[in-house]
C-alpha positions as CSV (number, residue, x, y, z in Angstrom):
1,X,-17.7,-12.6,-66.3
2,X,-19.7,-14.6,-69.2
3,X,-20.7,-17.9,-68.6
4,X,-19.0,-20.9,-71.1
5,X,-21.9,-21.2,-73.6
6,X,-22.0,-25.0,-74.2
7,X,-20.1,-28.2,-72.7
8,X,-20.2,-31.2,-74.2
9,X,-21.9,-34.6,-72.5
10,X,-22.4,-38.0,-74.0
11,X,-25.8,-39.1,-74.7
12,X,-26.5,-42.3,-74.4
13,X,-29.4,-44.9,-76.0
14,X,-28.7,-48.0,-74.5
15,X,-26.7,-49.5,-71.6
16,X,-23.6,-50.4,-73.6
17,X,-22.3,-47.6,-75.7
18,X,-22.8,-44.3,-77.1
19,X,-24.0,-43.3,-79.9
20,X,-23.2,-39.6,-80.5
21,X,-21.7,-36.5,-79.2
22,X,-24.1,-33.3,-78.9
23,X,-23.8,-30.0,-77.3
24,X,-26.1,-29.4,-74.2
25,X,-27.2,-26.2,-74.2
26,X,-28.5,-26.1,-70.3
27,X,-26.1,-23.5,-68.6
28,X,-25.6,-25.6,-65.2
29,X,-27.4,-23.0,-62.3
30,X,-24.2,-23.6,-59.8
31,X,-22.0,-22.7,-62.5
32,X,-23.7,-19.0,-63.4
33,X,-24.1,-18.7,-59.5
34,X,-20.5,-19.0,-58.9
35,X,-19.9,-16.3,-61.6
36,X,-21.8,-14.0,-60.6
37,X,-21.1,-13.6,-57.4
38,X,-17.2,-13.6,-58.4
39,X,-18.5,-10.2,-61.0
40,X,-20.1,-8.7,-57.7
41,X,-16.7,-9.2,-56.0
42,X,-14.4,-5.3,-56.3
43,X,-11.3,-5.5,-57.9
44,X,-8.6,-6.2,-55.6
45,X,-11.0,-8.4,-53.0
46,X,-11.6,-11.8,-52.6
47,X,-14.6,-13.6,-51.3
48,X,-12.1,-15.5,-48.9
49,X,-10.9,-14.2,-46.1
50,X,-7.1,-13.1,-45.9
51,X,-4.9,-14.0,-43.2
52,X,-4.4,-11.6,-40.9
53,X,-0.8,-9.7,-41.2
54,X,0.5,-11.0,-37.0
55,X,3.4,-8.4,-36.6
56,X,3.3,-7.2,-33.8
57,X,2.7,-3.1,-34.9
58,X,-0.7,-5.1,-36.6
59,X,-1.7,-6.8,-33.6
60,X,-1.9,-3.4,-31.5
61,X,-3.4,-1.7,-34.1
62,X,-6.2,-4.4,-34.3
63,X,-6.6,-4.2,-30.0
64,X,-6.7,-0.3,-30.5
65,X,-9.6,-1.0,-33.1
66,X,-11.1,-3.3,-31.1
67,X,-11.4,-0.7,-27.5
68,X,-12.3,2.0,-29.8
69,X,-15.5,0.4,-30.9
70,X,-16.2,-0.5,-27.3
71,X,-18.3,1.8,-25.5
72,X,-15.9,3.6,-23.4
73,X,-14.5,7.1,-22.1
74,X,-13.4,9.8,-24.1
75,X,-10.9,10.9,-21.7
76,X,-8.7,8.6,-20.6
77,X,-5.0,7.7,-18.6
78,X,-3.2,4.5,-20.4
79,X,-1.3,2.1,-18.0
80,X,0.4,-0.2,-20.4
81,X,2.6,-3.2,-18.8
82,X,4.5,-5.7,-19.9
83,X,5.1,-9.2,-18.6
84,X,6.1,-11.1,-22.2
85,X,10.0,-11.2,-23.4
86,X,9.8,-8.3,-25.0
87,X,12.2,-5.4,-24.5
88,X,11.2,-2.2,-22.5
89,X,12.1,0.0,-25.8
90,X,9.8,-2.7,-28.1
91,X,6.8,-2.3,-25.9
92,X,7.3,1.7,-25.5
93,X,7.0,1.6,-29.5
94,X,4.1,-0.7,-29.3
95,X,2.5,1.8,-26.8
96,X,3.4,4.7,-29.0
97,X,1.1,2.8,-31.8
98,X,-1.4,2.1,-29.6
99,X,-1.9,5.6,-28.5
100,X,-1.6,7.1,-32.0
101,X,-4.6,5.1,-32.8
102,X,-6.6,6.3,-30.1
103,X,-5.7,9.8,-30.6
104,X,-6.8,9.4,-34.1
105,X,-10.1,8.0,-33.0
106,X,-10.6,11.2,-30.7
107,X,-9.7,9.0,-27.6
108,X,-8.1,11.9,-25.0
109,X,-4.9,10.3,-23.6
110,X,-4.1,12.4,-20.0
111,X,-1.3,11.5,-17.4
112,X,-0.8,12.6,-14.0
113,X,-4.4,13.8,-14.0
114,X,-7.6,12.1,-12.5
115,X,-9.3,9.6,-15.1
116,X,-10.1,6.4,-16.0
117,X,-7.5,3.9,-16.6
118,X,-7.2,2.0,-19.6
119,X,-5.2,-1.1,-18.9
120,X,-3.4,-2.8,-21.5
121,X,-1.1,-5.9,-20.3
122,X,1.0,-7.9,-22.6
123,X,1.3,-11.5,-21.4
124,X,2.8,-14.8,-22.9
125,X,2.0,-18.3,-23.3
126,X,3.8,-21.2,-24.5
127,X,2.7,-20.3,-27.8
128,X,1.1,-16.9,-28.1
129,X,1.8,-13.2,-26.6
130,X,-1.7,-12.4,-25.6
131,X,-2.8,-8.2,-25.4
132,X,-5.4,-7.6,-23.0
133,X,-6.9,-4.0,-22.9
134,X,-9.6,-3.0,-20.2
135,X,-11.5,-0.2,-21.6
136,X,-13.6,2.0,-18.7
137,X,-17.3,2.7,-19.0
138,X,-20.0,4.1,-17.3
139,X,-20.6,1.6,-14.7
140,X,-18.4,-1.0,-15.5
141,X,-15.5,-2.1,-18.1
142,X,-15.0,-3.9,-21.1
143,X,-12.3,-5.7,-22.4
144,X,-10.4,-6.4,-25.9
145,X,-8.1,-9.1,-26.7
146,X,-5.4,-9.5,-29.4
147,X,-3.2,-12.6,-29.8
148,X,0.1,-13.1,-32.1
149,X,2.1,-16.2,-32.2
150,X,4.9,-16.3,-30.6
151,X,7.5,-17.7,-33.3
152,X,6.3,-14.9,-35.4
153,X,7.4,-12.5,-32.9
154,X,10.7,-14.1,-31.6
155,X,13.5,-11.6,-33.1
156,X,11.6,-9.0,-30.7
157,X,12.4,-11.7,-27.8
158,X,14.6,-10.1,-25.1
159,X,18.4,-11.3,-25.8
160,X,19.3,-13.8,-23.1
161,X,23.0,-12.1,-22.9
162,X,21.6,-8.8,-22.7
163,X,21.0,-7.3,-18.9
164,X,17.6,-6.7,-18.0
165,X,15.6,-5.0,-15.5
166,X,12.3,-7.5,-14.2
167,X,9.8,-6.0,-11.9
168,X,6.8,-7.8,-10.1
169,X,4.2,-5.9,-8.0
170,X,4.2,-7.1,-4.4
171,X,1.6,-4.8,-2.8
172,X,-0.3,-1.3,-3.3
173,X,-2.2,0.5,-0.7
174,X,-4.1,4.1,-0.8
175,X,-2.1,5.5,2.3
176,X,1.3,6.9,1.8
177,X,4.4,4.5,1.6
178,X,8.0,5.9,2.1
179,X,10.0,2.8,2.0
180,X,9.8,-0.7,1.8
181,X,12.3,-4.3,2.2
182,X,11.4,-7.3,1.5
183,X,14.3,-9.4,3.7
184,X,16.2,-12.5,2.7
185,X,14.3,-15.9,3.8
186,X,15.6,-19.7,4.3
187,X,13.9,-21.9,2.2
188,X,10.8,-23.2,3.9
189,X,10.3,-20.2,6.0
190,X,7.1,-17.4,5.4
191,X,8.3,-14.6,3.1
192,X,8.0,-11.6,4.5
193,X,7.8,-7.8,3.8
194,X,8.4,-4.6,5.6
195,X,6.4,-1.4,5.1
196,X,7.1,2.2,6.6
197,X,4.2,3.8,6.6
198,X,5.3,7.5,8.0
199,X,5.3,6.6,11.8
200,X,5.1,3.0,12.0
201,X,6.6,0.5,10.8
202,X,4.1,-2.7,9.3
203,X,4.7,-6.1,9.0
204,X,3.7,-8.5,6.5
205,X,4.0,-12.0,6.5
206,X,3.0,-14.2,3.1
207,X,0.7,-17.1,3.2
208,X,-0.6,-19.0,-0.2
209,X,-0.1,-15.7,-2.0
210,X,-1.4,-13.2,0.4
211,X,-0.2,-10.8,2.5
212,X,-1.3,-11.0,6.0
213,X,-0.8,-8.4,8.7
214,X,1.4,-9.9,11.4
215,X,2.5,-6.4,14.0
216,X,2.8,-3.3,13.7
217,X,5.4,-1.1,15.0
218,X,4.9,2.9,16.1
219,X,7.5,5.1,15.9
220,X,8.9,7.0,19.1
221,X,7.1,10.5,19.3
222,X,9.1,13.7,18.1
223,X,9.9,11.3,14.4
224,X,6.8,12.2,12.9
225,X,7.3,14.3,9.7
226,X,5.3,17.0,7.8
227,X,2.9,14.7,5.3
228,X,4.4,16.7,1.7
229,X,8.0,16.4,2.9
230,X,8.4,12.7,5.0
231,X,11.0,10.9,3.7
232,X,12.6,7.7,5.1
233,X,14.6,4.6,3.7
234,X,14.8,1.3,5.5
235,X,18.0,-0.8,5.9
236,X,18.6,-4.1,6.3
237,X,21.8,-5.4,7.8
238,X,23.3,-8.3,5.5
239,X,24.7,-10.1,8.6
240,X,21.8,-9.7,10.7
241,X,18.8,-9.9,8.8
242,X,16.3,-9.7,11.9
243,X,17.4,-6.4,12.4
244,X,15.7,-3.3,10.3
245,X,16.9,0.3,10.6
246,X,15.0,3.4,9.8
247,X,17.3,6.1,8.5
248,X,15.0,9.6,8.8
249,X,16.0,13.2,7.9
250,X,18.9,13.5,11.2
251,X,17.5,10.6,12.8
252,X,18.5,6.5,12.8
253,X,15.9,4.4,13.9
254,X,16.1,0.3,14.6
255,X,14.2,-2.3,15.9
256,X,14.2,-6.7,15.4
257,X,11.4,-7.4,13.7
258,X,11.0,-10.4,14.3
259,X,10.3,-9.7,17.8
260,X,8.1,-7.4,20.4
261,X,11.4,-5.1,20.9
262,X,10.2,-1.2,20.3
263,X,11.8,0.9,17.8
264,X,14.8,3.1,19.3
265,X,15.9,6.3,17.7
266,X,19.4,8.1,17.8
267,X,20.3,11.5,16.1
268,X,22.4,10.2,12.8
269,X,24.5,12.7,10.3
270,X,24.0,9.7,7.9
271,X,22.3,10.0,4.7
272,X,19.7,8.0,2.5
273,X,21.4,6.4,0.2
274,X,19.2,7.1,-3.4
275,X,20.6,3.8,-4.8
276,X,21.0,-0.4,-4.3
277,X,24.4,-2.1,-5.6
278,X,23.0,-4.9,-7.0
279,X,25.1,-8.1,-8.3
280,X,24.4,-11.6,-9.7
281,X,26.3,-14.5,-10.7
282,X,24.7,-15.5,-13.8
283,X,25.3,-11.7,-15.0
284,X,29.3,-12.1,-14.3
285,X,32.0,-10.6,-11.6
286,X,30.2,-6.6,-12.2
287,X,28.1,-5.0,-9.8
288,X,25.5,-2.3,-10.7
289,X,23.9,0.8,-9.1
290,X,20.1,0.3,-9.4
291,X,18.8,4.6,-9.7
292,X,15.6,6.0,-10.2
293,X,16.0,8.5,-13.0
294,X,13.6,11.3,-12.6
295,X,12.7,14.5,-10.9
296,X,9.2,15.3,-11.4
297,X,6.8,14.2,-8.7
298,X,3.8,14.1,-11.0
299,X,4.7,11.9,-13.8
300,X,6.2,8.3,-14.9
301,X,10.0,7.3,-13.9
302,X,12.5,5.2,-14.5
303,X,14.6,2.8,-13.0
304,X,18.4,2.5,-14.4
305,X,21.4,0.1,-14.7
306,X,25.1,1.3,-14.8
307,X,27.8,-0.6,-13.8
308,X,29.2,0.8,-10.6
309,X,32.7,1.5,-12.2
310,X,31.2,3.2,-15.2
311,X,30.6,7.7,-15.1
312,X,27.7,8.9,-13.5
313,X,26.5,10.3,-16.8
314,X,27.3,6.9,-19.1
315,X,24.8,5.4,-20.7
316,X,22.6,2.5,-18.6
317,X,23.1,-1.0,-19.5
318,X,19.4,-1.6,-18.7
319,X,16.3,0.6,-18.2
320,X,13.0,-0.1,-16.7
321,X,9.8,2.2,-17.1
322,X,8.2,2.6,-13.6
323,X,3.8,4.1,-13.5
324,X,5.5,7.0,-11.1
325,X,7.8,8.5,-8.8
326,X,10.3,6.2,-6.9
327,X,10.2,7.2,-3.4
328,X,12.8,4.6,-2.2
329,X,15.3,2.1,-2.9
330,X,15.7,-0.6,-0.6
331,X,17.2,-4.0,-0.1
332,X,15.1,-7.5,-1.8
333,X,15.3,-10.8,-0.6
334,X,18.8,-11.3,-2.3
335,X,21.3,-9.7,-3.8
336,X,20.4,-9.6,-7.3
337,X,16.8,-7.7,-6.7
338,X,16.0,-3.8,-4.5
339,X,12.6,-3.4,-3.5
340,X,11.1,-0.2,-5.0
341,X,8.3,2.3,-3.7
342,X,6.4,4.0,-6.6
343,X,3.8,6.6,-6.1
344,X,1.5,5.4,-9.3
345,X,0.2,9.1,-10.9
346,X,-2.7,7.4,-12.6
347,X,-4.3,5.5,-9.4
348,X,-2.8,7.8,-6.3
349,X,-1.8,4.2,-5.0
350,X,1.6,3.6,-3.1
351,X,2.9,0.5,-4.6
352,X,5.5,-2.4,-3.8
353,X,7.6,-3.7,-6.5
354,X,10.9,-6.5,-6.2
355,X,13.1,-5.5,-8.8
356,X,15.5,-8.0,-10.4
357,X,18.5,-8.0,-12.6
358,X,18.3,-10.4,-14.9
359,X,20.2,-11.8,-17.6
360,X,18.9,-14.7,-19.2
361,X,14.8,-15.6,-20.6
């Protein structure tokens, strides 16, 4: 770009006026400075930075980026979760770009095989959906973060008339879960949750957000299962809440739990039940079977929603993507939520989850 060759200034000889015009033919420095760094700029740039595009396909794109560059594993399993308003299918898509990038960047993604986990969460605040991934490394982890606001981002918002599926994770252990309830309690009282752990049963009671072991309950002998094939389902009666049954392969167990009273067994020809009715008044009149939706042991489920007068094969009117294997379906603290064991295939861990229908943000 040529600089202008002259400008024009008026010279002066005395205080009061002027007395002629001539051109000055100093090039100001700034001026040619300016210029030539604009030349040095490539077509198509700018010297000023651009604002970044924030949907929200740019925004994972940017995190994936962001954990490539960090030093990290080249094989690794991806748990992604989502706690924002965002609908299962927009954060499967949002996965799906996520991974792409990786697997571009020669980033192996494995599932239901031993590896590292890379953790991506999706979180809100009043005014941002925040993406946090933690990125494994030799000896440690590192972590990327991606922010988008959260007007921009609104229309992928979870309709409030829509049913949803909500789950929160209650508790994870390394030692095998079969089924788990987390009973109905009066306001005031300590929450409290029930595990069946194979041949006991193990009670919880929570205290500022942590679970603390209160008893534990053995089993009768002759009720232990083989370890591959155990299977049980607890039950809680909805007009006696103290009282938890153990249904078993030909077996019913029971015992009050709030209580020393031992567990008694019976033979029973009744069956576990693979599903919770669940029903809430903000979500109308309807009640709706709550189902896991796979088969295979070794990889990711999912829970369903179909309203209990609807066919078997009809499509759900909400879905929710579980890190494993449901091994039970059991009653929450009301009737609106089930309590869910998962078998996680990236971790091995048994965990905990309340599961809620939900209709509104």
């Amino acid at each position: 770009m040529a600089c202008p060759a002259t400008f024009w200034r008026d010279v002066l000889n005395s205080r009061f006026s002027p007395v002629n015009d001539q051109p000055a033919r100093r090039i100001p420095l700034l001026a040619c400075t300016i210029a030539f760094m604009i030349a040095l700029v490539p077509v198509g740039d700018s010297i000023f930075a651009q604002p970044q595009s924030q949907s929200l396909e740019d925004c994972v794109e940017r995190l994936a980026r962001k954990a490539v560059a960090l030093p990290h594993e080249r094989r690794m399993s991806l748990v992604w979760t989502n706690h924002a308003a965002l609908s299962e299918r927009r954060a499967e898509n949002l996965r799906a770009v996520f991974a792409a990038r990786l697997e571009g960047a020669q980033v192996r993604l494995v599932q239901g095989e031993a590896a590292p986990a890379l953790l991506v969460s999706i979180e809100q605040t009043p005014s941002q959906i925040v993406f946090t991934a933690t990125v494994p490394a030799e000896g440690g982890t590192n972590v990327a973060i991606e922010e988008a606001a959260r007007p921009l981002v609104a229309r992928d918002a979870r309709p409030s008339n829509v049913l949803r599926l909500e789950k929160e994770l209650r508790w994870q252990q390394e030692a095998k879960i079969l089924s788990a309830v987390l009973p109905a309690t009066s306001a005031g009282d300590e929450k409290t949750m029930i595990v069946f752990a194979e041949d006991a049963l193990v009670i919880y009671g929570e205290e500022q957000g942590a679970w603390n072991l209160r008893t534990t309950k053995l089993l009768p002998p002759g009720t232990n299962q083989r370890q591959r094939s155990a299977r049980g389902q607890l039950i809680i009666a909805d007009e006696n809440v103290s009282q938890v049954g153990i249904l078993l392969p030909g077996r019913r167990c029971e015992t009050n739990w709030t209580d020393d009273s031992p567990v008694v067994c019976s033979v029973t020809t009744a069956e576990m039940h693979p599903a919770r009715l669940l029903a809430a008044s903000a979500c109308g009149t309807y009640t709706w079977w709550l189902r896991s939706d796979g088969t295979d042991w070794t990889s990711e489920d999912r829970l369903t929603l179909r309203n209990s007068v609807a066919p078997s094969n009809s499509p759900p009117a909400a879905e929710l993507n579980v890190p494993g294997p449901v091994f039970s379906i059991s009653a929450g603290p009301d009737g609106g939520s089930a309590t869910a064991v998962v078998r996680n295939v990236v971790t091995g861990n048994y965990e905990v989850y309340r599961v809620a229908l939900s209709c509104a943000n």
